[in-house]
Each structure stands twice: as structure tokens, then as C-alpha cells.
N, C-alpha and C positions, 0 to 999 in steps of 0.2 A: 504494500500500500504506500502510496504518496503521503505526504505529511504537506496540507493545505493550512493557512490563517482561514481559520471563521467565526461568523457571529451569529447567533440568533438573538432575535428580537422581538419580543411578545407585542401583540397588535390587536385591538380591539375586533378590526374587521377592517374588510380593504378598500380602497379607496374609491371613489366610483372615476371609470372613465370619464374624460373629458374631451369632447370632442371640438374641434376649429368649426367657429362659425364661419360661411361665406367660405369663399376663394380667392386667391390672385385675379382670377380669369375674372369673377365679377364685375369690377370695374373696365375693362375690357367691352361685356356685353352691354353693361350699363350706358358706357358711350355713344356705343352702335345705337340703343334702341332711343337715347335722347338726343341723337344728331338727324339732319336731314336726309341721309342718303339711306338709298334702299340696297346697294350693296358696294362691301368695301372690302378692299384686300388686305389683309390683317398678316404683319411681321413682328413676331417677337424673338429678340437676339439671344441665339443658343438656343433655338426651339425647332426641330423638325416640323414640316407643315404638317405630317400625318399627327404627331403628336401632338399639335395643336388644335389638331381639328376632335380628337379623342377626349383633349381635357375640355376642349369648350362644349361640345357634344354631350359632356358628361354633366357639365352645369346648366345647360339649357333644360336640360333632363331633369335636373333636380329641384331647378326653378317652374319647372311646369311654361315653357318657353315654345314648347316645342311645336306651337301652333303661330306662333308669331314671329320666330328665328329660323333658319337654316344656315348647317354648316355645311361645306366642302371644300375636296382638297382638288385641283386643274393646275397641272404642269409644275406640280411641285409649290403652287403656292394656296392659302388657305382665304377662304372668302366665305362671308357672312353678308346675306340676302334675309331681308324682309319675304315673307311668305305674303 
């Protein structure tokens, strides 16, 4: 057997997760849907377009968006369209 340092530590109960409100990408969509344009081509630096188009997919999703937003990915860049 190894010979490890340890501690235990009595604990009433564990702690309850905590989850991140919101996203990064939110303020993102927020723009889109309070600016004039009905579709625009969206770059964020260090982001692949498919992986951008995954996370904002993923918040329009979660915002119940998805009747009013569309994402896609054409020739490698990522675009948000007004439905």
C-alpha cells in the first residue's frame, strides 16, 4: 500500500449545486433581436462557426427562441436570421 496525506471532514449535508445563470452567447442574441437587421453574420474570435452555431442553437433552445431566431452555419461562417 501507498502511504497518502488525508483528511476527513464531518458535514452536515452537501451543498446544493449551483448552477450559471444566462450565457456568454446571450448578449450576442440579445443584440441581434434588439437591432434592425433581419440577418447578420456573426464572428467570435477563437470560435469555430460550427461551434458557434451549437452554443447559440443551444441558447435559443433554452430561451424558447426558436420560433423567432434561426441559426446556420454557409461556407464556414455563422448567420442569424429572423424567422
Amino acid at each position: 500500500m501507498s502511504d497518502i496525506e488525508y483528511e476527513l471532514e464531518p458535514v452536515e449535508k452537501k451543498p446544493l449545486r449551483r448552477y450559471r445563470k444566462g450565457s456568454k452567447y446571450d448578449p450576442l442574441i440579445d443584440s441581434f433581436l434588439n437591432g434592425p437587421h433581419n440577418l447578420v453574420k456573426v464572428e467570435a474570435v477563437g470560435k469555430n462557426a460550427n461551434y458557434l452555431r451549437l452554443q447559440l442553437k443551444k441558447r435559443i433552445d433554452a430561451r424558447d427562441l426558436s420560433n423567432k431566431v434561426e441559426v446556420s452555419v454557409v461556407s464556414n461562417n455563422t448567420y442569424l436570421e429572423r424567422k
